[in-house]
Every structure is written in C-alpha cells, then in structure tokens.
C-alpha positions in Angstrom: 28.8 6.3 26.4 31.3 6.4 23.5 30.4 2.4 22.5 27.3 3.5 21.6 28.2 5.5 18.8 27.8 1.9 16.8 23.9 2.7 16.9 23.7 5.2 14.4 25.4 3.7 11.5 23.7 0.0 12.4 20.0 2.3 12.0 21.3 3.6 8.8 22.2 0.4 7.7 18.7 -1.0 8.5 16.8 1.6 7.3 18.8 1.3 3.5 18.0 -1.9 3.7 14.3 -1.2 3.8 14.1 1.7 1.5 16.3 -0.1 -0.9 13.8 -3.3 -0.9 11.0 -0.8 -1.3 12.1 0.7 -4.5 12.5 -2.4 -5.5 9.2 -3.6 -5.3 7.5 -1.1 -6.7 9.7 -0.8 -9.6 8.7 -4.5 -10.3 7.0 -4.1 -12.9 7.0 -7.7 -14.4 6.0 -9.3 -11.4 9.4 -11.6 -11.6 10.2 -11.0 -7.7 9.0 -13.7 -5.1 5.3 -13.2 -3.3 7.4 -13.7 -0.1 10.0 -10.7 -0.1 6.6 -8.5 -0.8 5.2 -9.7 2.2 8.2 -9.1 4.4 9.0 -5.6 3.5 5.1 -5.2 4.2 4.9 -7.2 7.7 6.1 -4.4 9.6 3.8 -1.9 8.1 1.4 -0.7 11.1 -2.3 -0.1 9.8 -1.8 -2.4 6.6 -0.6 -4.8 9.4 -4.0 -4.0 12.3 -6.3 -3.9 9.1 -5.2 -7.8 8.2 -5.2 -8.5 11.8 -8.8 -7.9 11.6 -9.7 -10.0 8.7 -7.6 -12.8 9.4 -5.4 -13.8 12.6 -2.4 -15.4 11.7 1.3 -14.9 11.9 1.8 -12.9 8.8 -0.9 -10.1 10.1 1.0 -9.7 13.4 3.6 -7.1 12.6 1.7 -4.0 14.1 2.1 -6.1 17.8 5.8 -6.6 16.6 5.8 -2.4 16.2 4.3 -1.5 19.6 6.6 -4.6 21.6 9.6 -2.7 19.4 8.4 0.7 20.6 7.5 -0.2 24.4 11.3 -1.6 24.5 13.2 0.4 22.5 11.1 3.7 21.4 10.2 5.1 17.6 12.6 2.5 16.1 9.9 2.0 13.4 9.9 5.5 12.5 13.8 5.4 11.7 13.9 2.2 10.4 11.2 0.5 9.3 9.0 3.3 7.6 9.6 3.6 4.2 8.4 7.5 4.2 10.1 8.2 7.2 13.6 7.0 5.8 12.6 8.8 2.5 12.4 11.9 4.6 16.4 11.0 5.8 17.0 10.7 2.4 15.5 14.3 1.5 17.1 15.4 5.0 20.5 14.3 3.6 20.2 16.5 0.6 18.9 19.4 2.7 23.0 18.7 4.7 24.5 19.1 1.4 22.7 22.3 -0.1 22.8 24.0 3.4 26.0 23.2 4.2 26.8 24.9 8.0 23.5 26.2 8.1 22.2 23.2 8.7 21.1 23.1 11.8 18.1 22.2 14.0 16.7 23.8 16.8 14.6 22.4 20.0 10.4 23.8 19.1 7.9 22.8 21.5 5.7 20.2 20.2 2.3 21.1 18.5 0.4 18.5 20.5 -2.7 19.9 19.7 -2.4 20.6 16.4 -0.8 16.5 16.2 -3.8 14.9 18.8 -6.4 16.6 17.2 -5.6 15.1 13.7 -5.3 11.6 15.0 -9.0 12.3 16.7 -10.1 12.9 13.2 -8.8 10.4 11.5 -10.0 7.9 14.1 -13.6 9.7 14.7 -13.8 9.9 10.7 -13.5 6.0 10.5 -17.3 6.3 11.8 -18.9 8.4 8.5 -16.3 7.6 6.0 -14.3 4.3 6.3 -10.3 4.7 6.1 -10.1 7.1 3.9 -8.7 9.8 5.8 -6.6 7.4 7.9 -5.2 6.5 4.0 -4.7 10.3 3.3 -2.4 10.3 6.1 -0.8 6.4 6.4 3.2 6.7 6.3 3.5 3.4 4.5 0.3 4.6 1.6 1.9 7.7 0.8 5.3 5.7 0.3 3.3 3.7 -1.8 1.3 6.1 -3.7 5.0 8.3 -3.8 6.8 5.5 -5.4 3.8 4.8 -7.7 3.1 8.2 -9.4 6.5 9.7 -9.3 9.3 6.8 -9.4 8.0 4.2 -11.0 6.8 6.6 -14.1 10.9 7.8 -13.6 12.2 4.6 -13.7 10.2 3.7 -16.7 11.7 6.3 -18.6 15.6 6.0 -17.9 14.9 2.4 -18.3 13.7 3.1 -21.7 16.5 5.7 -22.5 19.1 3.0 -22.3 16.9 0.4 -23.8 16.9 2.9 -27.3 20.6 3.4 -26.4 21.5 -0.4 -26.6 19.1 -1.5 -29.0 20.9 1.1 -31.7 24.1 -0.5 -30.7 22.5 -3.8 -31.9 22.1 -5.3 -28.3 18.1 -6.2 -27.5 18.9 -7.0 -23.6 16.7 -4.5 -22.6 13.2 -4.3 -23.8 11.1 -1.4 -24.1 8.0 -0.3 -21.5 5.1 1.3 -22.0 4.5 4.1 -19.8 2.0 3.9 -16.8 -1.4 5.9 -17.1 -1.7 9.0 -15.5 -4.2 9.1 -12.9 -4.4 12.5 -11.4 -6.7 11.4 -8.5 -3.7 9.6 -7.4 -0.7 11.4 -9.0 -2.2 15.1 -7.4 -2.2 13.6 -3.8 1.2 12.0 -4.0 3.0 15.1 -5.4 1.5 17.0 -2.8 2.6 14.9 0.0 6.1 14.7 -1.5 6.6 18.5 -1.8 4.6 19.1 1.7 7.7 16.8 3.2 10.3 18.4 1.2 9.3 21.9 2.4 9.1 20.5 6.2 11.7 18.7 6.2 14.3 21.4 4.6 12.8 24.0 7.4 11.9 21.8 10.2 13.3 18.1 9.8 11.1 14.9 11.1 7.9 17.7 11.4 5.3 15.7 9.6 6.2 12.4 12.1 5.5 14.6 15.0 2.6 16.6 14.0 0.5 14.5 11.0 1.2 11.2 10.7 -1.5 9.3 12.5 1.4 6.5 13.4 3.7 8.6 14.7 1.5 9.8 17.1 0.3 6.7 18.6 4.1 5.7 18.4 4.5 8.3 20.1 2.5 8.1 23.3 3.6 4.2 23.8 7.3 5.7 23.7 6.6 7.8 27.0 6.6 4.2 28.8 9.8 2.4 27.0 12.4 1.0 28.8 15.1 2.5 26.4 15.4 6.2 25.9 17.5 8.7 24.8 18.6 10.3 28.0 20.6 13.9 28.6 23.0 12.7 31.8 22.6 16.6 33.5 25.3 16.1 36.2 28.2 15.5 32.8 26.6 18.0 30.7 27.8 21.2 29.6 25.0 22.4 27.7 27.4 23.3 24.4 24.1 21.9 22.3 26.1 20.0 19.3 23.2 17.6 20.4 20.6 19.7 19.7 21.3 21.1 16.3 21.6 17.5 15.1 18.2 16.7 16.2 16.4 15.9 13.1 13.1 15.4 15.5 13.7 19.0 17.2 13.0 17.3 20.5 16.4 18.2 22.6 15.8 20.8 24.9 19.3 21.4 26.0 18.2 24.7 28.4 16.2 22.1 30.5 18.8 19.4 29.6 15.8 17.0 28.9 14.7 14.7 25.6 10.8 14.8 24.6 10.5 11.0 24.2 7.1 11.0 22.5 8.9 13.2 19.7 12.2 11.4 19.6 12.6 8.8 16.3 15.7 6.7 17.7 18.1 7.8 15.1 20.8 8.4 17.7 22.8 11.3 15.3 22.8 13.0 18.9 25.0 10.1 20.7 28.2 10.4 18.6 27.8 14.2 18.1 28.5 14.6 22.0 32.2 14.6 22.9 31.4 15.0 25.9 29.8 11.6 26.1 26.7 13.5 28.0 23.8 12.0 26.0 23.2 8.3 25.5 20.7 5.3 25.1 19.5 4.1 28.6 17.1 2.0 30.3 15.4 4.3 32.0 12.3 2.0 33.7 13.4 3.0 37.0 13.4 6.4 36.8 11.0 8.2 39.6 8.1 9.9 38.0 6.2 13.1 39.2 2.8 13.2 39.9 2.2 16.0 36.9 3.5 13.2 34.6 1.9 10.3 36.1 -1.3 12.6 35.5 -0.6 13.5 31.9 0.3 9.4 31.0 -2.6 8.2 32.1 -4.6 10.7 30.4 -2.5 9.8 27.3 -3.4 6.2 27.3 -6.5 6.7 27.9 -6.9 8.4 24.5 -4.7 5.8 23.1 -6.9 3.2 24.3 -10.2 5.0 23.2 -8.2 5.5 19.6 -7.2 1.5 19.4 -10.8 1.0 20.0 -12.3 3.1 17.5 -9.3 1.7 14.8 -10.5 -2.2 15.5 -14.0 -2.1 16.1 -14.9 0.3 12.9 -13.9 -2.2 10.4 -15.2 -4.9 12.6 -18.8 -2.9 12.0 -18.3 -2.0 8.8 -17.9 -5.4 7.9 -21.1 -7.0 9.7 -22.8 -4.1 7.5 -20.8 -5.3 4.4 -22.4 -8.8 4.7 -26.0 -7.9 4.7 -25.7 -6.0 1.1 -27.7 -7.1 -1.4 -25.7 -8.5 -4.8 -28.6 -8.0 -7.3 -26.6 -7.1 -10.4 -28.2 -4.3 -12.5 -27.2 -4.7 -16.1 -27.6 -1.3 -16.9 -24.7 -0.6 -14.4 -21.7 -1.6 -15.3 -20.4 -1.0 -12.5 -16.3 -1.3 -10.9 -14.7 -5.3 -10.8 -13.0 -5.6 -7.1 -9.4 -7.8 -7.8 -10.3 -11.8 -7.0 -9.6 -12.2 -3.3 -11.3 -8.6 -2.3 -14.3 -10.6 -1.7 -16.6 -7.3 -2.0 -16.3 -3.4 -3.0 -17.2 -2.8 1.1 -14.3 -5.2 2.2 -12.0 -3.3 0.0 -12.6 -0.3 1.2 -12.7 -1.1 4.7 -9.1 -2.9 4.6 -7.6 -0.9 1.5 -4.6 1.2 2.1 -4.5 2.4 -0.8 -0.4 2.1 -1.1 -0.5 0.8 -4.9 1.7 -2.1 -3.9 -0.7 -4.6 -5.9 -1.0 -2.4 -9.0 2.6 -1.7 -9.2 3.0 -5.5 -8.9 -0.3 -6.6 -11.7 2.0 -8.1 -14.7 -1.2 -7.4 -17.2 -1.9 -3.8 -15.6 -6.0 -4.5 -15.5 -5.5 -2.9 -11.5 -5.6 0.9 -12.1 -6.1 3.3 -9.0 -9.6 4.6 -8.6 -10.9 7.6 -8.6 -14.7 8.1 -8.4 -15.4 4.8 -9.3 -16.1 3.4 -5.7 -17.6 6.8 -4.9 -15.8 9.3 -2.4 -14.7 7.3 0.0 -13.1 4.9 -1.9 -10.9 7.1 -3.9 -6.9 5.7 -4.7 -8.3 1.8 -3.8 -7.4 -1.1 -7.1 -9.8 -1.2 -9.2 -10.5 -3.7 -12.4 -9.6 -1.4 -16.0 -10.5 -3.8 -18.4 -9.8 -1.1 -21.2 -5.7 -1.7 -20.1 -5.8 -5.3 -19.5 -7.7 -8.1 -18.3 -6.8 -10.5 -15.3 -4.4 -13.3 -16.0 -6.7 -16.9 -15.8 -3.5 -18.4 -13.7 -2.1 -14.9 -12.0 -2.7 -14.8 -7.8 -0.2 -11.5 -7.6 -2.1 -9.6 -6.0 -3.6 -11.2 -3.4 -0.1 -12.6 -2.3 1.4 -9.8 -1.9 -1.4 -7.4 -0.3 -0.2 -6.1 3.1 -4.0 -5.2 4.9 -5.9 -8.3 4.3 -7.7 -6.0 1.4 -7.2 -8.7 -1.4 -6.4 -12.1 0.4 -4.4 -14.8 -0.9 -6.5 -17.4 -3.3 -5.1 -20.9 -4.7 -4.7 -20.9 -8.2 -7.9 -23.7 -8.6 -10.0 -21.4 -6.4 -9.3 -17.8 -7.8 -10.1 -19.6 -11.5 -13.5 -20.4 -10.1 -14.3 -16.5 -7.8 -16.6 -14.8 -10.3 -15.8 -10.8 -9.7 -18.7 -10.4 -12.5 -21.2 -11.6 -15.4 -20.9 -11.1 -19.1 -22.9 -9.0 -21.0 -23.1 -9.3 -24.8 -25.0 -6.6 -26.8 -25.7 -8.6 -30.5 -26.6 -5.2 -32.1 -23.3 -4.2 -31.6 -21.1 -7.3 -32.6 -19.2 -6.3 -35.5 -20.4 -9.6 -36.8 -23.9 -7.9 -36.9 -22.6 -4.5 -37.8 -19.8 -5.2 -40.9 -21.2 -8.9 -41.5 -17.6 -9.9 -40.9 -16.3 -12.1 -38.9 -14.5 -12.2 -35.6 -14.5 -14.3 -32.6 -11.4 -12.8 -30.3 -13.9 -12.5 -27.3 -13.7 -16.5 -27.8 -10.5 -17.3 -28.2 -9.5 -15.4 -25.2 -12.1 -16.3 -22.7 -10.3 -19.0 -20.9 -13.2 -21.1 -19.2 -15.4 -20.3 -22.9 -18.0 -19.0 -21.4 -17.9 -17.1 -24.5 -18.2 -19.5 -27.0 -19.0 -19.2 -30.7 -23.1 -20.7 -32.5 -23.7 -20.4 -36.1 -25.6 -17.2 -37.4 -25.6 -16.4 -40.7 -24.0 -18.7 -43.5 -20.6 -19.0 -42.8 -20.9 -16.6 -40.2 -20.8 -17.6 -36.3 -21.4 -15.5 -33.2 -20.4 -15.3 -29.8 -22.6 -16.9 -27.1 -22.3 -16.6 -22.9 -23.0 -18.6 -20.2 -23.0 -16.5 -16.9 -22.9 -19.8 -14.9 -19.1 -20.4 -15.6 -17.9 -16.8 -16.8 -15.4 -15.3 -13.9 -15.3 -12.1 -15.3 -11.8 -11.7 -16.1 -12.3 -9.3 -18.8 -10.9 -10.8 -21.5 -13.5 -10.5 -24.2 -13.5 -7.0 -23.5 -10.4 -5.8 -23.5 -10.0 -7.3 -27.0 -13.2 -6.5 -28.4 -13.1 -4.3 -31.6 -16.4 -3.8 -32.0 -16.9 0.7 -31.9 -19.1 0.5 -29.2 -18.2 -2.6 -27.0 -20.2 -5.4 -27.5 -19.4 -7.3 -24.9 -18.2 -6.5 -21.3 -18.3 -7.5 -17.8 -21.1 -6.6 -15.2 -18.9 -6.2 -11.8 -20.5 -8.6 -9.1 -21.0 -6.0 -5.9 -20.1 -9.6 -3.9 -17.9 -12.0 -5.2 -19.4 -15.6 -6.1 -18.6 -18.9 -6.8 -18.7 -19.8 -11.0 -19.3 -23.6 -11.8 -16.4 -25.2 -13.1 -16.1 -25.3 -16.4 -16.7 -29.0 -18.4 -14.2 -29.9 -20.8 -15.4 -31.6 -23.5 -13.6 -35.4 -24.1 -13.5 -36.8 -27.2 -14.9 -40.3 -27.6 -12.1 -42.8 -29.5 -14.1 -45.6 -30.5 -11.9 -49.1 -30.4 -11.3 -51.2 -32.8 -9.3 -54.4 -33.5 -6.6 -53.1 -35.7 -5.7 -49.9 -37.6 -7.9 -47.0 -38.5 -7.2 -47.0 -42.2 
C-alpha cells in the first residue's frame, strides 16, 4: 500500500487551498473580490448549503448532497478538506508538533458517543423552541466565520496599517489606511471562546471537538459507517508496533483490536505513510461481511439520522409558513432593526442565518454589524442594518451574492433599488433647521431616490420633506444627520416591500426656429 502515501500531501494541498481562500475572503474588506469565488468557497459548506436548499432549489444550493455523496464514497473528506475550522484545527495541530516536539503523540480513547449524540439531539430538538440558534452556536463553517471576523480580520487591519504608517513616512501612499472594525462583544466573546476551547482540545486531544460537538461531524459521521472507502488495519500484515496510532489526530486507531472507528476517522491518511510496514491503507471495503451486532447498531443509527434530517428540513419549512402570516404594521414609536435587502423578513433571516459574518466582512460601506439583542435571543450574531456606521450603497448587491444559506438572496441591481427594508421618519422639532435656524439639507443630497427632498420654510430657509411611497430605507439621511438628537431615521419594515419607482423630473426645451439669444 506504499502508492498511497500520495494521499496525504494531495489532502494537505486541498485543504490549504481552502483555508487560504477563506482568509481571503474575510479579509476582503473592500469588497474588490468577485461575487463568484465567495460562492465557491461557500458551496461546500453543509447547513449554510441544506438551509439554501430550502429556500431555493437550484444548483448553487446543492453542495450539502455533494458532502454526503463525498462521504458515502469516500468517508469525512469534508472534515479534512473542505471545513474551514476543521483545517484551522490542523493548522493549531501543527503548532501543537512543533512545541511538543516527541511528546507529540496521540493515543486511541473510546468515543463519547453519548456525550456527541446527545448534543446533535439538542441542537436538532432546539430547532422546535428556538430557530438555529444553537445549531449556529455549534456550525463548523459559523464559527470559522465568526473566528475570522472578531480575531483576524481586526489583526489584519492592524499590520496592514503598521506598514501603511511605515510607507507613507517613506513618502510612498500605496497603502491606505483602515479604520478599525467595531467591537461587538456579543460576537467577539463567543468566537474567542470557541477558538481557545479548540486550542485546548486540540493540544490535549487532537480532532476532539469533530467527534464529540460539532453537529456536522456527527451526522458525517454515521453516513461514514456505510462508505465504500475506508481506512482499513490489514490484521494478517500487522505487527501492532502502533506508529499508526500515535499519529491519529482523530484518536480512532485501536491498534490492540487492530480495527479503525470509521465514524471518528477524518480521512487525513497521516496513518498510511507512517506504516512501514505497509499494514494500514485506503480500501473499498463494501464487501466486507457484517455481524449482526453491527447490522443492529447501523440501522439504529440511521434511524436517528433520518429522524435528525427530518427535524433539520421540516423546522425552517414551518417556521417559514409561520413567517408569512406576520403582520407588517409598522409602529413609529419603534424603531425597530433593518434586515439587509434580499432577507425578505427578520423571521427569514433568522430561520436561514448562519450567522458566519461572511456578508458583513464583505459590506464595502460597513451598515451590516452583527446583532446582539436586537432581533431578540434567538437572533443573536445574525446582520443587522447600523445606520450609525454607514448606510446601504443605492447600487451595492454584496451581500446577497455572496450569502451561503439562502439568508439574504441575490437581488438585480433595478430590483434591490426598489425593496423597501423601511419608512422614513422625520421629527421637524428636531431639524437643526428648526433648532439653530441654520441651514442644512445633507439628508437630501444623500437620499438617492429623494424621497427626502427639500420645501421652503422660513425666508431663505428650506426644510426636508419625505415621501414614504418611494423611500427604500437605505439609511442615508440618517447616518449623516447632524442634528443632536436625530431628526430623521428609518422605521425598519418587519417585511420587506415594494417602493414605487421614483419619477425623474424632465425638463421641457421649448423649440424654436433659430438661436436662443
């Protein structure tokens, strides 16, 4: 089995490749990289990929059935390759090598099945009293997400802005200086947390929080018992020296027994060139006779994993017939939270939401800020519209591009200029016209369908005027009103409507038979 040793360094190549395009992503923080590379590196993502199944059936919401064919055929591939915080645990792995030096070893443990079955069980039965929120709290590619976000993004910024002060003293201007992110601790806390919680386990126990917490590892999991590929011990060639085992990142070798938990077993293949013995390979083991004590414990396996599939399809399903009956009354003394264009609803978003931070990361004017309370409980960590950091761009479709769930669909330019995500609200007592008997006018001149628009008031004086009918509630006249307390702001729609286009105004040349003058 020595020519397989070619299938470790082709999975470390591949899974680079998709932690490298990851960080790059989320470090774009102009929004200069195509909509499609964000969608790629996000096809293969499981729940943001079920989630946009549900909402819309098309090709691009089919990489979770890419996943599971992946798995049946060829085992936890996705969980060496393809997840971003499953590679970023190889990465922290890799520095655990270096500081441990030849005490780095693993050892086979017996898997905590309960402890891992009965935290899938909750975070599928919660999807019944609380939405996704816990699945979120737990999602491999959202804690990537919220991971890169809070902690290397805010890094990035700042060595990126060490050498911009560098070269601009030197005289060169090449690269400009960025403001620093907010600080949102409802999101920060959580992703610091994860990130030392998978430091810790991975530095005592390697791949621990695949096999025991993440909800997608142990779905993965179950539908790798029944692959045809698997990482098999051949127990007539071995001679049980275990250079195997204490390479086994997933802790799954049990070289006493001479046997490989599959349902535990990531496919990183360190264990095929660490055997000289050529003992331990990749095989298609379909064939293989099965006892009746495992035939018993499969079926009652998929059983659960059908009864879990249910409950992760059919919840959204409900919560969205629910979501279509609410009422859209808008209550002006509410302000409320704006939902990005494309999010349709504050109950969509929450029901398809990740919470991964991909679109905020992405938002050139920074109006998307993670939520805390805003959306209430359950919708902590989802985008939400900040019009005190910026406003949404009149001709910007980021976000919706390149959302992985189906939480903030796609809109054409002409149709997201025309999705109302709320109503203005101008308070005249407030105006700083009214105030200071000064004038202004910014809401105006940044309101780009004028449905703030400026009437005579007093002398010289004009003030702003609104017309709900056309006003999309981008946010622009608030984020630059100056006024001490705001004066005018946007009432967030609870569903998202339909403004009237606005009419441009032509002016009338009258003809004539020769010059003006």
């Amino acid at each position: 089995m020595n020519n397989q040793k070619f299938l470790k360094p082709l999975r470390v190549i591949v899974s680079l490749f998709f932690l490298v395009g990851f960080i790059v992503i989320f470090s774009d923080l102009k929004a200069r990289i195509p909509s499609g590379i964000y969608v790629f590196f996000g096809y293969f993502q499981f729940l943001p990929s079920i989630l946009k199944f549900l909402g819309a059936i098309s090709i691009l919401s089919t990489g979770f059935i890419i996943v599971i064919i992946l798995t049946v055929l060829f085992g936890r591939v996705y969980c060496s390759t393809f997840c971003p915080l499953g590679v970023l645990q190889d990465t922290m792995g890799y520095v655990r090598k270096k500081v441990r030096g030849n005490k780095s070893r693993f050892r086979y443990t017996k898997p905590l099945n309960f402890l891992r079955y009965s935290i899938l069980s909750l975070a599928l039965i919660s999807l019944l009293f609380s939405g996704i929120l816990a699945i979120n709290l737990l999602d491999p590619y959202s804690n990537f997400g919220r991971i890169a976000s809070s902690i290397y993004q805010p890094v990035f910024i700042s060595i990126s802005n060490i050498f911009s002060r560098i070269f601009t003293s030197l005289g060169i201007h090449s690269i400009q200086h960025m403001p620093q992110k907010a600080f949102h601790a409802g999101v920060f806390i959580p992703a610091i947390s994860v990130f030392l919680l998978l430091g810790i386990m991975v530095y005592y126990r390697g791949r621990l929080y695949c096999n025991s917490i993440c909800p997608v590892g142990s779905i993965l999991g179950l539908l790798s018992k029944v692959s045809f590929f698997k990482v098999k011990i051949d127990q007539s060639n071995c001679i049980q020296c275990g250079k195997c085992q204490v390479v086994c990142k997933a802790n799954c070798i049990n070289v006493k027994e001479m046997i490989v938990d599959e349902s535990r077993c990531v496919s990183c293949f360190n264990c095929i060139p660490s055997c000289e013995n050529s003992s331990i390979g990749y095989k298609y083991s379909l064939k293989e006779k099965v006892s009746a004590e495992n035939i018993k414990e499969g079926a009652s396996k998929r059983k659960f994993l059908k009864a879990g599939l249910f409950y992760l399809f059919s919840v959204p399903l409900m919560s969205k017939v629910l979501a279509d009956n609410t009422n859209n009354d808008i209550n002006y003394e509410n302000k409320g939270t704006a939902t990005p264009p494309g999010s349709f609803s504050i109950e969509h978003l929450k029901d398809k939401c990740v919470g991964c931070q991909l679109c905020i990361s992405a938002c050139p004017t920074k109006v998307l800020q993670p939520s805390f309370l805003e959306y209430g409980f359950t919708g902590m960590m989802l985008p939400r519209m900040d019009f005190n950091t910026g406003f949404c761009n009149y001709e910007c479709t980021k976000c919706g591009e390149i959302c992985p769930s189906g939480a903030i669909l796609p809109l054409a330019k002409e149709d997201k200029k025309l999705t109302r995500v709320g109503v203005v609200k101008f308070v005249k007592k407030d105006c700083v016209v009214v105030t200071k008997n000064k004038s202004c006018g910014s809401c105006s001149e940044h309101c780009p369908t004028q449905a703030v628009h400026m009437v005579p008031f007093n002398g010289s004086l004009t003030i702003p005027e609104t017309d709900a009918e056309i006003c999309i509630g981008c946010g622009a006249c608030e984020h630059v009103c100056p006024a001490e307390n705001i004066a005018i702001y946007v009432i967030a729609d609870k569903i998202h409507h339909k403004a009237k286009k606005p009419v441009s105004e032509k002016v009338k040349v009258e003809k004539t038979d020769g010059f003006a003058f």
